[in-house]
PQR file of N, CA, C, O and H, with PARSE charges and radii, in Angstrom:
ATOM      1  N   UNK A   1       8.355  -2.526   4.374 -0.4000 1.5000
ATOM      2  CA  UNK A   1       7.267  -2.279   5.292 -0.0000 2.0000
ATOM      3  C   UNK A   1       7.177  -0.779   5.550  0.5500 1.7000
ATOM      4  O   UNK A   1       8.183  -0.349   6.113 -0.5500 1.4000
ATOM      5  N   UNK A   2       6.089   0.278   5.246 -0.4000 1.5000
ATOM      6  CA  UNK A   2       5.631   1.280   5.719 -0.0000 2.0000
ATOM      7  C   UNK A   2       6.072   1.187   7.366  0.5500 1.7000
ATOM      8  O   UNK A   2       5.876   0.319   8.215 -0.5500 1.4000
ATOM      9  H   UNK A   2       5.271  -0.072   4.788  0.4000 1.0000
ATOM     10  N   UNK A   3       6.699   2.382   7.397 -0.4000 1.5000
ATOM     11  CA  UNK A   3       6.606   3.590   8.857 -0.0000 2.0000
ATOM     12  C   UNK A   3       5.355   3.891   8.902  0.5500 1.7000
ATOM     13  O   UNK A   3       4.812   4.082   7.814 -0.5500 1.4000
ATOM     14  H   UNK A   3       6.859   3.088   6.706  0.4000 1.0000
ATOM     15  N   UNK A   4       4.705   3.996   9.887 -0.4000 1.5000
ATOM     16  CA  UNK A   4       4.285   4.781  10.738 -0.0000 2.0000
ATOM     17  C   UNK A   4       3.964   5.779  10.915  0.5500 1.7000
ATOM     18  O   UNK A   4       4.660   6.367  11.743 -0.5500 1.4000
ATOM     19  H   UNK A   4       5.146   3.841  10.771  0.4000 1.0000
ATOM     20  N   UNK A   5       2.784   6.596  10.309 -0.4000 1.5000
ATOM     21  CA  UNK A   5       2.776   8.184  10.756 -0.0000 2.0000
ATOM     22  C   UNK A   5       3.051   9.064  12.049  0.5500 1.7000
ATOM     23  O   UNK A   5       3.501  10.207  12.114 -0.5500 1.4000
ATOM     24  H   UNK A   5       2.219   6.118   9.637  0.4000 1.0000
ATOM     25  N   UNK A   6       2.682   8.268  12.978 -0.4000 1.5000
ATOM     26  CA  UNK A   6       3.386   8.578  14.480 -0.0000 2.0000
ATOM     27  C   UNK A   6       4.823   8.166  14.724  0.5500 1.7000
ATOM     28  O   UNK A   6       5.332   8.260  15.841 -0.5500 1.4000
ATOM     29  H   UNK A   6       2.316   7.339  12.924  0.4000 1.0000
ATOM     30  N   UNK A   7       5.598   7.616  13.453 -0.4000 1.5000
ATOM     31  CA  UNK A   7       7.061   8.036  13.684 -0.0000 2.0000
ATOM     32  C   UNK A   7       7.595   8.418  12.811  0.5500 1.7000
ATOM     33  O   UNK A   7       8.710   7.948  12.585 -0.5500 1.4000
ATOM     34  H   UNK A   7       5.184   7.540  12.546  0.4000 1.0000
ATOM     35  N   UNK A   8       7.104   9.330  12.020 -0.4000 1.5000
ATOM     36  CA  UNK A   8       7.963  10.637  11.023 -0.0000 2.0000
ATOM     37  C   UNK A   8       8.240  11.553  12.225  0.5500 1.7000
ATOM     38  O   UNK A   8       7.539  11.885  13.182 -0.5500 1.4000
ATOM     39  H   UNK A   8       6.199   9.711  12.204  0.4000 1.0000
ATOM     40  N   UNK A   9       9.560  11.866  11.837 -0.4000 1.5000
ATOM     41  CA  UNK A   9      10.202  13.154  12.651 -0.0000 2.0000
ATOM     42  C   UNK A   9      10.325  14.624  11.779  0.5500 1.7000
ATOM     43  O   UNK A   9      10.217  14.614  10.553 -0.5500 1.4000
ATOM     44  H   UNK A   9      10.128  11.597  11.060  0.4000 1.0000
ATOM     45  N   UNK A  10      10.520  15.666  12.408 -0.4000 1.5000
ATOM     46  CA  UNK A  10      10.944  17.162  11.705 -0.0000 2.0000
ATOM     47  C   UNK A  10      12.096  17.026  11.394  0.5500 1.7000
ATOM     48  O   UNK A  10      12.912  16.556  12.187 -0.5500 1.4000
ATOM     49  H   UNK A  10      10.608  15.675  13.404  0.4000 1.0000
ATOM     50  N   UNK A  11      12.602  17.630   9.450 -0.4000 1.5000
ATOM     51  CA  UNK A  11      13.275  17.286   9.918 -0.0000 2.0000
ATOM     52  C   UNK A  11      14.191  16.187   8.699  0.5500 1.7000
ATOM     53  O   UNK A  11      15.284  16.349   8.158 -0.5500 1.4000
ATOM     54  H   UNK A  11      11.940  18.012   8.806  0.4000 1.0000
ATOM     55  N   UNK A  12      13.075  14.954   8.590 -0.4000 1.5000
ATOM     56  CA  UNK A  12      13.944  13.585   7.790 -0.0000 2.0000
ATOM     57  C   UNK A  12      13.306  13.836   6.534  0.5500 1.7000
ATOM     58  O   UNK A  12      12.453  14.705   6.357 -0.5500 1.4000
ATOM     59  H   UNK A  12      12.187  14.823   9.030  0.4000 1.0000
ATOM     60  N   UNK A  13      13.700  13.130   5.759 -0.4000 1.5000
ATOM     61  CA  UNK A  13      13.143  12.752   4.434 -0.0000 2.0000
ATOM     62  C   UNK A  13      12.800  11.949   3.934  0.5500 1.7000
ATOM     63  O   UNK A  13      13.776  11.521   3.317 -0.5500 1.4000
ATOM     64  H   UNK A  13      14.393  12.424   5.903  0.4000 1.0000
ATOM     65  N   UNK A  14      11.803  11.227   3.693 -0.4000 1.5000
ATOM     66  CA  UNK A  14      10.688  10.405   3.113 -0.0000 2.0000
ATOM     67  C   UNK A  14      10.253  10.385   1.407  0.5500 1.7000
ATOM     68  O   UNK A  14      10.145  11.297   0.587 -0.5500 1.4000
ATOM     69  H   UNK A  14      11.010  11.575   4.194  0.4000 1.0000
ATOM     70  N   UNK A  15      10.069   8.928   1.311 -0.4000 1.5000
ATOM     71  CA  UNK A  15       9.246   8.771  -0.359 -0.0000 2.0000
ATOM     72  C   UNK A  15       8.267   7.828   0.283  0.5500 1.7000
ATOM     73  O   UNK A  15       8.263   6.730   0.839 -0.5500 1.4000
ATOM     74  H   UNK A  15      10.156   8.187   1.976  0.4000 1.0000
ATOM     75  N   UNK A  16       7.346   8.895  -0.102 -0.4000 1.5000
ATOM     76  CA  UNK A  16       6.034   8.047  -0.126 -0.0000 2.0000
ATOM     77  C   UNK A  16       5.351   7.510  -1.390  0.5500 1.7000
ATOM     78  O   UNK A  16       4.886   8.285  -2.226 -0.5500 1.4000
ATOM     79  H   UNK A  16       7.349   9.787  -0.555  0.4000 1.0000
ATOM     80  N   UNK A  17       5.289   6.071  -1.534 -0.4000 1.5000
ATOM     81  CA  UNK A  17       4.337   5.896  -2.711 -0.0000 2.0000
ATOM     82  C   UNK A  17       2.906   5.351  -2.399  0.5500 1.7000
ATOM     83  O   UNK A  17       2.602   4.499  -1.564 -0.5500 1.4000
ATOM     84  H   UNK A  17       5.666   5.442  -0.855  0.4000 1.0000
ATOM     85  N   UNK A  18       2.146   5.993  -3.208 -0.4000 1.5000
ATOM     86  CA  UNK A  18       0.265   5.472  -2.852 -0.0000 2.0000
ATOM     87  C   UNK A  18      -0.616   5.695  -4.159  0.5500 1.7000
ATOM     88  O   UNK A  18      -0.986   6.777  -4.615 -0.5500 1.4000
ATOM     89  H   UNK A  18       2.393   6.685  -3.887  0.4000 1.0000
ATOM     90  N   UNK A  19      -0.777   4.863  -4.482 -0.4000 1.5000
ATOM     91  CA  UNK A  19      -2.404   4.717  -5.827 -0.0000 2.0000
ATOM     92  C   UNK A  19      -1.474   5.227  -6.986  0.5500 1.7000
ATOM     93  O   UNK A  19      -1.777   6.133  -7.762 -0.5500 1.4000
ATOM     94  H   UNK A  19      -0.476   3.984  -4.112  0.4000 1.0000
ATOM     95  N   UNK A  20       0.023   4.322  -6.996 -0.4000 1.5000
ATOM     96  CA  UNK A  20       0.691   4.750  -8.083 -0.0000 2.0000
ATOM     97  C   UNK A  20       1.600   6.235  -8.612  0.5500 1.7000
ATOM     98  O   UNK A  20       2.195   6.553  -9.641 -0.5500 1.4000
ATOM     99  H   UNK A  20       0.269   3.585  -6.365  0.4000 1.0000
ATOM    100  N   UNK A  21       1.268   7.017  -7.032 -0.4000 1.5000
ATOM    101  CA  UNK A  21       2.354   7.916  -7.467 -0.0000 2.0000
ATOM    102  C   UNK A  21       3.039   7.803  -6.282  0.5500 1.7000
ATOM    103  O   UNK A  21       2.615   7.608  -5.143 -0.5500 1.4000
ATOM    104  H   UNK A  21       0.785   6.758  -6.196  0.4000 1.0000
ATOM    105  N   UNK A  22       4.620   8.012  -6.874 -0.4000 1.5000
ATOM    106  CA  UNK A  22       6.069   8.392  -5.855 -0.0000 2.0000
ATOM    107  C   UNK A  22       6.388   9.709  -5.790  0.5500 1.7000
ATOM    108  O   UNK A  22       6.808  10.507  -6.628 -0.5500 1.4000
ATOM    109  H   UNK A  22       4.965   8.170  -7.800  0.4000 1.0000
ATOM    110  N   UNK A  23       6.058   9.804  -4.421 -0.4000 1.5000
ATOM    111  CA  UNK A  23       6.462  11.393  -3.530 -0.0000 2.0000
ATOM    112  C   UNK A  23       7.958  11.351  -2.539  0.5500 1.7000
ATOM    113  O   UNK A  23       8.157  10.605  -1.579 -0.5500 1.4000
ATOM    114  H   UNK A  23       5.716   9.156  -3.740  0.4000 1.0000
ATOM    115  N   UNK A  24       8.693  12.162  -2.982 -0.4000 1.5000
ATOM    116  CA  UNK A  24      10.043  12.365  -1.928 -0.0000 2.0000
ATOM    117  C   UNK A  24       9.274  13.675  -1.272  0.5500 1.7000
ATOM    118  O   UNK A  24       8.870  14.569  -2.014 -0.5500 1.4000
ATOM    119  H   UNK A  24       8.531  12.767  -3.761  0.4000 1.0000
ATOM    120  N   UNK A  25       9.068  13.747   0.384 -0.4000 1.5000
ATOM    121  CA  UNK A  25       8.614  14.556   1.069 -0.0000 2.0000
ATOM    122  C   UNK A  25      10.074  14.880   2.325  0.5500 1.7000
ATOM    123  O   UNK A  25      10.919  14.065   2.693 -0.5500 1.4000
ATOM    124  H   UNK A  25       9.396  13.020   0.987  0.4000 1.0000
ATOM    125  N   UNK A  26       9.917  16.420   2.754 -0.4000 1.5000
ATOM    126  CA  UNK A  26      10.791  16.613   3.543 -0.0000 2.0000
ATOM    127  C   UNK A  26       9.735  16.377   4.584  0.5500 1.7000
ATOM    128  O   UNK A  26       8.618  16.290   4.074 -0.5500 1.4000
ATOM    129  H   UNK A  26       9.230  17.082   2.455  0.4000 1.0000
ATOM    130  N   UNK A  27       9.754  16.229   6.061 -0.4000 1.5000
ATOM    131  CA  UNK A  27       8.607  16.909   7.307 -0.0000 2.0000
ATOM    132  C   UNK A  27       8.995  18.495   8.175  0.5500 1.7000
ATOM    133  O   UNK A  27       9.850  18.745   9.025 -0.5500 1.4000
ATOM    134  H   UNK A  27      10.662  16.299   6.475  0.4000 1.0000
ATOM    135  N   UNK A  28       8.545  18.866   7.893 -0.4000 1.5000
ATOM    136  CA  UNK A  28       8.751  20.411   7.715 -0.0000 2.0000
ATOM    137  C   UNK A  28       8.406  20.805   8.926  0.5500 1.7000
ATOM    138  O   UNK A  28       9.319  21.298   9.589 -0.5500 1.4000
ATOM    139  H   UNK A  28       7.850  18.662   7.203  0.4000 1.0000
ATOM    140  N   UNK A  29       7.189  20.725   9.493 -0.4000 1.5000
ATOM    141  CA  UNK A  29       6.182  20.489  10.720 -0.0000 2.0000
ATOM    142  C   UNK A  29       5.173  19.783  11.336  0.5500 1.7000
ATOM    143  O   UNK A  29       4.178  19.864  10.616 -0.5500 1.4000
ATOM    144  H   UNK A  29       6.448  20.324   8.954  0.4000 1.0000
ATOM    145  N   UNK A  30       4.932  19.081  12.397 -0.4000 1.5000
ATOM    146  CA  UNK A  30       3.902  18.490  13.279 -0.0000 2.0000
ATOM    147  C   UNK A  30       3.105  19.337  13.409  0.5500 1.7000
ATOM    148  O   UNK A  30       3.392  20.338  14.066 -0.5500 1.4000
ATOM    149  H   UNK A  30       5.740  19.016  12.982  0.4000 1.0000
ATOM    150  N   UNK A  31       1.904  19.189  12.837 -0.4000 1.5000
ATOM    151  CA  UNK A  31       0.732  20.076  13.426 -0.0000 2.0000
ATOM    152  C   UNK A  31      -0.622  19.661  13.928  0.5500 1.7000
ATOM    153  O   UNK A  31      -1.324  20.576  14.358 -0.5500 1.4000
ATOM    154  H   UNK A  31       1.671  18.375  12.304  0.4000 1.0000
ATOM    155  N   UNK A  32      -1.197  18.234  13.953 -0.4000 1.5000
ATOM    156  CA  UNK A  32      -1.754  17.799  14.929 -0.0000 2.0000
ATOM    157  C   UNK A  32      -1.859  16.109  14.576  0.5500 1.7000
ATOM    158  O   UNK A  32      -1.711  15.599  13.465 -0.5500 1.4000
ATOM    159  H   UNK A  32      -0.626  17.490  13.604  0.4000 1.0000
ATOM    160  N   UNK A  33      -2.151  15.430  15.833 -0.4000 1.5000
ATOM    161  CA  UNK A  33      -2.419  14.175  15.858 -0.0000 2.0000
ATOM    162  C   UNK A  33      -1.231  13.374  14.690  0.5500 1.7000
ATOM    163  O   UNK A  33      -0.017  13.420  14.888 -0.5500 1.4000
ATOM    164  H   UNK A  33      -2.271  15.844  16.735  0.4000 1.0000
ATOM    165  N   UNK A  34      -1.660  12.893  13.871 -0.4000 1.5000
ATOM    166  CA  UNK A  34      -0.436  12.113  12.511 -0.0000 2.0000
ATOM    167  C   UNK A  34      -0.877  13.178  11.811  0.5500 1.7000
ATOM    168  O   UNK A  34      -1.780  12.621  11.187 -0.5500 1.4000
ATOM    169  H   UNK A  34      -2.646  12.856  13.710  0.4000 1.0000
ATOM    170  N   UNK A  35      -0.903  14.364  11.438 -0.4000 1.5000
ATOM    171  CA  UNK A  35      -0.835  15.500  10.513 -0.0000 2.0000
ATOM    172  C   UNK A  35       0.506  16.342  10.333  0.5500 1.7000
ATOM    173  O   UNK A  35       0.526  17.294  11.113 -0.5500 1.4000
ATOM    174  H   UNK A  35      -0.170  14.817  11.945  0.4000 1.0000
ATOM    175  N   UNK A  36       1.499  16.262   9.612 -0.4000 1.5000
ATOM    176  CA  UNK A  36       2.416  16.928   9.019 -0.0000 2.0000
ATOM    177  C   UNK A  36       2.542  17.957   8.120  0.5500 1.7000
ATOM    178  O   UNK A  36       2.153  17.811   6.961 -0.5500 1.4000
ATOM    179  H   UNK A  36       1.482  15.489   8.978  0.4000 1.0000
ATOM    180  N   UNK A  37       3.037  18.982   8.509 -0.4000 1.5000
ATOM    181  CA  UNK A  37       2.968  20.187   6.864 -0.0000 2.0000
ATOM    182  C   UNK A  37       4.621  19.509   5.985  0.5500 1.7000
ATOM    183  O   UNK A  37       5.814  19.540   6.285 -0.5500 1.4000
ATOM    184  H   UNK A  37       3.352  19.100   9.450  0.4000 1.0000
ATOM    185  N   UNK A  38       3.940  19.038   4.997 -0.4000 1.5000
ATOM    186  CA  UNK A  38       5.574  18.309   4.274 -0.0000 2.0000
ATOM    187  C   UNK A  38       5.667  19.084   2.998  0.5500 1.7000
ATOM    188  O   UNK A  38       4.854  19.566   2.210 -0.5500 1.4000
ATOM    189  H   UNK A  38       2.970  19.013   4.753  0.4000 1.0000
ATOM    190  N   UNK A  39       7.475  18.993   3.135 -0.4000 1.5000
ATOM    191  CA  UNK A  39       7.226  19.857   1.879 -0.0000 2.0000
ATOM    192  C   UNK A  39       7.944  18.860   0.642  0.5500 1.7000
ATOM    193  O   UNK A  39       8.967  18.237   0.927 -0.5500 1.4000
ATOM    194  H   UNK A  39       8.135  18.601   3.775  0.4000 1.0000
ATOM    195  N   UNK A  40       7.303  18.746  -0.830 -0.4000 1.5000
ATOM    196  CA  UNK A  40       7.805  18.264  -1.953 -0.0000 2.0000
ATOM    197  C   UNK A  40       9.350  18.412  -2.488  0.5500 1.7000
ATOM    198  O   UNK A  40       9.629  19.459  -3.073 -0.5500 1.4000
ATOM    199  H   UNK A  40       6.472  19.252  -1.061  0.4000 1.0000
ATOM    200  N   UNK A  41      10.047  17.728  -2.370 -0.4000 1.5000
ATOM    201  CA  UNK A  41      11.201  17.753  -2.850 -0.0000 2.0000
ATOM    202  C   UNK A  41      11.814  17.902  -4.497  0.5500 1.7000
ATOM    203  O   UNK A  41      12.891  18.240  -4.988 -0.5500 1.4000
ATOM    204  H   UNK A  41       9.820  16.878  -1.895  0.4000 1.0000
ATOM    205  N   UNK A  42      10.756  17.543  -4.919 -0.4000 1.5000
ATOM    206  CA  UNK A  42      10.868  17.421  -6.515 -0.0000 2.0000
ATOM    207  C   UNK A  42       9.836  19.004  -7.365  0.5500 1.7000
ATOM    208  O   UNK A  42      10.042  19.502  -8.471 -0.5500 1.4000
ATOM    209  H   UNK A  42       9.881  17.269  -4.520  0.4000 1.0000
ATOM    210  N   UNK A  43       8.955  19.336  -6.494 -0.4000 1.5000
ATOM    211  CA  UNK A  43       8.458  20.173  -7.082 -0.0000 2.0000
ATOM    212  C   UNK A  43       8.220  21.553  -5.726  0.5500 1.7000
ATOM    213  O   UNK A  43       7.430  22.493  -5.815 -0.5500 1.4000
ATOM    214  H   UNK A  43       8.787  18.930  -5.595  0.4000 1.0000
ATOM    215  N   UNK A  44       8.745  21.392  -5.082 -0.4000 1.5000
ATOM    216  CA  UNK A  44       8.825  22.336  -3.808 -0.0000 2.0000
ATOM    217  C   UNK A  44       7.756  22.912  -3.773  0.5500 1.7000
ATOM    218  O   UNK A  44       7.742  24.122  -4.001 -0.5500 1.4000
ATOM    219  H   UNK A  44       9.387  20.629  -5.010  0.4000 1.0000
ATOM    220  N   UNK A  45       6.373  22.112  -3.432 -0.4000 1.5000
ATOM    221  CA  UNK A  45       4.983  22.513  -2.989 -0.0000 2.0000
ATOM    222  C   UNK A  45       5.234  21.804  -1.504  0.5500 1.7000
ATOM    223  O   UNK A  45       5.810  20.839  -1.002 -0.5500 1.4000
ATOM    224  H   UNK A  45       6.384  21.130  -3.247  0.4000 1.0000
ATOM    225  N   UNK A  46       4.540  22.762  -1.206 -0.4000 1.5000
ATOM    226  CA  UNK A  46       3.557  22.401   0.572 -0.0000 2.0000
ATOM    227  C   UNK A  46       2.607  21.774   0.391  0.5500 1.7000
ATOM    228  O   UNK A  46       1.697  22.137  -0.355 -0.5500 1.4000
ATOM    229  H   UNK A  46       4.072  23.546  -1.614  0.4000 1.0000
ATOM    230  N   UNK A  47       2.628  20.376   1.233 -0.4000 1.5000
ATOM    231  CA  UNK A  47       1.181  19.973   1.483 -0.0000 2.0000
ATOM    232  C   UNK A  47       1.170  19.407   2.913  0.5500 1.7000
ATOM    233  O   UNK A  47       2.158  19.486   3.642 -0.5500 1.4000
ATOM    234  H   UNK A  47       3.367  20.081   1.839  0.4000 1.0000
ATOM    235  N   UNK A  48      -0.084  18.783   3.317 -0.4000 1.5000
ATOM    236  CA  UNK A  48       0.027  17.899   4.794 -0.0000 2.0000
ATOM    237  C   UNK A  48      -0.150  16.529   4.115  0.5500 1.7000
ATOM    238  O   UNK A  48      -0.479  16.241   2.964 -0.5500 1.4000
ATOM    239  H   UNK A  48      -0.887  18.719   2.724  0.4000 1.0000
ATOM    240  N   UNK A  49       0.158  15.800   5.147 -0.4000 1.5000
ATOM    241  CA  UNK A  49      -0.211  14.071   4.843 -0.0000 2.0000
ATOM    242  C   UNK A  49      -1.298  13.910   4.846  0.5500 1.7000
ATOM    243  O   UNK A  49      -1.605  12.720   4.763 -0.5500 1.4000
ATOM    244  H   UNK A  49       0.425  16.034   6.082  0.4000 1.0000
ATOM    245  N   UNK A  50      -2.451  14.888   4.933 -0.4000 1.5000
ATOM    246  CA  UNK A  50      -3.985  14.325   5.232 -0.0000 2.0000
ATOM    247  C   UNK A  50      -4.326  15.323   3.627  0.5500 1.7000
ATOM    248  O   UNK A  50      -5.503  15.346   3.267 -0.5500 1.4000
ATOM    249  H   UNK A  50      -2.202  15.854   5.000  0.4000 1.0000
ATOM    250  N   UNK A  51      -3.740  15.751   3.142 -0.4000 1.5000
ATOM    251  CA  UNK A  51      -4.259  15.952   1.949 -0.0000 2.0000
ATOM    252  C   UNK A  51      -3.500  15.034   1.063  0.5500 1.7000
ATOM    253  O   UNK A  51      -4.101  14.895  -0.002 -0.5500 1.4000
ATOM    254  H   UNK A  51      -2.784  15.732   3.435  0.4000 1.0000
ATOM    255  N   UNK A  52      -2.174  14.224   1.133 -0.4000 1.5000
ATOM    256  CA  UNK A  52      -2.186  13.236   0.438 -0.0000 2.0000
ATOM    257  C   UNK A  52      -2.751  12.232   0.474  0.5500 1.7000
ATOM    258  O   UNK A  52      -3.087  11.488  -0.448 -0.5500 1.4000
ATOM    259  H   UNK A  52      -1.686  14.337   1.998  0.4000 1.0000
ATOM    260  N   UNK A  53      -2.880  12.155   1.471 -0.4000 1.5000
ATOM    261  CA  UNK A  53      -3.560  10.562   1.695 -0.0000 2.0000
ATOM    262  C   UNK A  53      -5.270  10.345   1.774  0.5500 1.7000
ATOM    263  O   UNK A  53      -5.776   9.233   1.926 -0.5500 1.4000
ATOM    264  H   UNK A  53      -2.606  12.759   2.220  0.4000 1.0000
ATOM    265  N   UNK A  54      -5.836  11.259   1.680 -0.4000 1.5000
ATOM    266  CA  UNK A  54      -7.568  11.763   1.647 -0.0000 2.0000
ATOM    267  C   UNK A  54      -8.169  10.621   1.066  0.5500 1.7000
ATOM    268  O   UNK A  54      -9.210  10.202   1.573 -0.5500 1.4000
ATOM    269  H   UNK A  54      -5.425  12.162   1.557  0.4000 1.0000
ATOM    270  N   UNK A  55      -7.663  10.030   0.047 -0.4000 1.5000
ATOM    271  CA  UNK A  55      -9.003   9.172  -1.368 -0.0000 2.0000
ATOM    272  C   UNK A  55      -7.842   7.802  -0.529  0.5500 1.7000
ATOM    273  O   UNK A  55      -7.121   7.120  -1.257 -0.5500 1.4000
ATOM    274  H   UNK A  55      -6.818  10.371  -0.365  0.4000 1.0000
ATOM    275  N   UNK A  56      -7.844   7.596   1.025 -0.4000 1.5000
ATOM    276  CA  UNK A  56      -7.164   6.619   1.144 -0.0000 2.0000
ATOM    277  C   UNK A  56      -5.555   5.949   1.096  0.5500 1.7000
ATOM    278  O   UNK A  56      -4.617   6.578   0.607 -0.5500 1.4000
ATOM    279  H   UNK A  56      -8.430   8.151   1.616  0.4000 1.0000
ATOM    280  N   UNK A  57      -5.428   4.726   1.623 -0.4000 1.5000
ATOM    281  CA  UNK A  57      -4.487   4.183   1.038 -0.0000 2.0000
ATOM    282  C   UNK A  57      -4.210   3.075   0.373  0.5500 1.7000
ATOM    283  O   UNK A  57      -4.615   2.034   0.891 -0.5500 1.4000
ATOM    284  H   UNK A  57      -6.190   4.215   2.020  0.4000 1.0000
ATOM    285  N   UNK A  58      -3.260   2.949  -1.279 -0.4000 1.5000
ATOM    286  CA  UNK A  58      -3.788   2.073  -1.913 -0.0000 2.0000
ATOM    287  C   UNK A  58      -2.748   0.432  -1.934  0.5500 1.7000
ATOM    288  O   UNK A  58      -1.648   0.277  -1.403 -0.5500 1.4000
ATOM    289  H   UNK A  58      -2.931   3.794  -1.700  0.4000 1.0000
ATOM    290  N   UNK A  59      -3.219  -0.172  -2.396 -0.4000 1.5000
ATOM    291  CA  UNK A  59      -2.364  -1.378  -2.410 -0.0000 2.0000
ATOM    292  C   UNK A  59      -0.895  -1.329  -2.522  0.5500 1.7000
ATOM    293  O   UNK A  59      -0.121  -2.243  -2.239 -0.5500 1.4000
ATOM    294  H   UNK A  59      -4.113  -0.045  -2.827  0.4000 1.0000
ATOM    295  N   UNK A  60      -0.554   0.032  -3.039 -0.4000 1.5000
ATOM    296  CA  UNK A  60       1.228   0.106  -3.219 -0.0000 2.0000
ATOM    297  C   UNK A  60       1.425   0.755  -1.850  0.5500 1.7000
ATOM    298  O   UNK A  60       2.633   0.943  -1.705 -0.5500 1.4000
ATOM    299  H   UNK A  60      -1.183   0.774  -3.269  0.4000 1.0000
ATOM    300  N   UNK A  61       0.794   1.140  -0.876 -0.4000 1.5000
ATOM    301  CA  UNK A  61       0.967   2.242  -0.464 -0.0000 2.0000
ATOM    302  C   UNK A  61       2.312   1.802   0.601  0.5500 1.7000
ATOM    303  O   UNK A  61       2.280   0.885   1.421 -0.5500 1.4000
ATOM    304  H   UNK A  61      -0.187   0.988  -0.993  0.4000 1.0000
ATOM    305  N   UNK A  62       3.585   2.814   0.308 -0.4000 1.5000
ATOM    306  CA  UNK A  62       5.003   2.596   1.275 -0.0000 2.0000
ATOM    307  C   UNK A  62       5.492   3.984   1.755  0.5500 1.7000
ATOM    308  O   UNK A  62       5.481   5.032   1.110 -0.5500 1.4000
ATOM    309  H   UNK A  62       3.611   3.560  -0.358  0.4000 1.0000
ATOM    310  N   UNK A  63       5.786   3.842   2.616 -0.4000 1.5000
ATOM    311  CA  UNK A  63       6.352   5.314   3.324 -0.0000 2.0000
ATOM    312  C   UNK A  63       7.765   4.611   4.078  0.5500 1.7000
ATOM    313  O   UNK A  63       7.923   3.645   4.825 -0.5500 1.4000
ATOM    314  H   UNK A  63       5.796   2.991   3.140  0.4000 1.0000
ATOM    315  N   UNK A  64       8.636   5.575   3.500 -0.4000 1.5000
ATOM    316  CA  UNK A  64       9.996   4.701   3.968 -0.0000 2.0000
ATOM    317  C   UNK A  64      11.040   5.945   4.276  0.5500 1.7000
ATOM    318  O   UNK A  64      10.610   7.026   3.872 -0.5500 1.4000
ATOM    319  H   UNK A  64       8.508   6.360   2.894  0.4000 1.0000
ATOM    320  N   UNK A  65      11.887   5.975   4.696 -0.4000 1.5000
ATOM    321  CA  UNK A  65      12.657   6.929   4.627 -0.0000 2.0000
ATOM    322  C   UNK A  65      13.696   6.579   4.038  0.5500 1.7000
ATOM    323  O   UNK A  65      14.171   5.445   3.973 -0.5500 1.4000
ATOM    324  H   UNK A  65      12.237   5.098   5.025  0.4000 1.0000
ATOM    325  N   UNK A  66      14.384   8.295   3.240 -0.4000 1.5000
ATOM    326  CA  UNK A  66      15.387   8.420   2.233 -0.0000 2.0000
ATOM    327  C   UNK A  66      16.501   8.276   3.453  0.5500 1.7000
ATOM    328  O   UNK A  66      16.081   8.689   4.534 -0.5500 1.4000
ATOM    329  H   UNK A  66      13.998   9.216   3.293  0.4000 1.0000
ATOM    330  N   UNK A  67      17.776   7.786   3.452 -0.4000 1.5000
ATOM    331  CA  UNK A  67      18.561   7.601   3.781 -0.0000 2.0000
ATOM    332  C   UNK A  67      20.060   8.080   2.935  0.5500 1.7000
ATOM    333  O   UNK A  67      21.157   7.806   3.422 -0.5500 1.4000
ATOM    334  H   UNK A  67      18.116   7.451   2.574  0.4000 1.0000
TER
END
């Protein structure tokens, strides 16, 4: 079962999968409402969750945390 965008913390580490691709994200910063600046673990780009998630979310879509 997907978390919650209002309970990612600064901080943890996350794989998000959606419309077939798997993302390991750090949360780097809160910057408004469910908007995060996260950063890529595998390719160490910056993005927010509202530019991943833009074209939606798709039938795979899981956000879980790395443990």
């Amino acid at each position: 079962m997907a978390i919650a965008l209002d309970n990612l913390r600064v901080g943890r580490r996350y794989v998000l999968v959606n419309q077939g691709e798997v993302r390991k994200l750090e949360i780097m910063a809160r910057l408004h409402g469910d908007n995060f600046k996260v950063k890529d673990l595998e390719t160490l780009e910056y993005y927010t969750i509202e530019e991943l998630l833009q074209w939606g979310k798709g039938k795979d879509y899981d956000l879980d945390e790395i443990r």
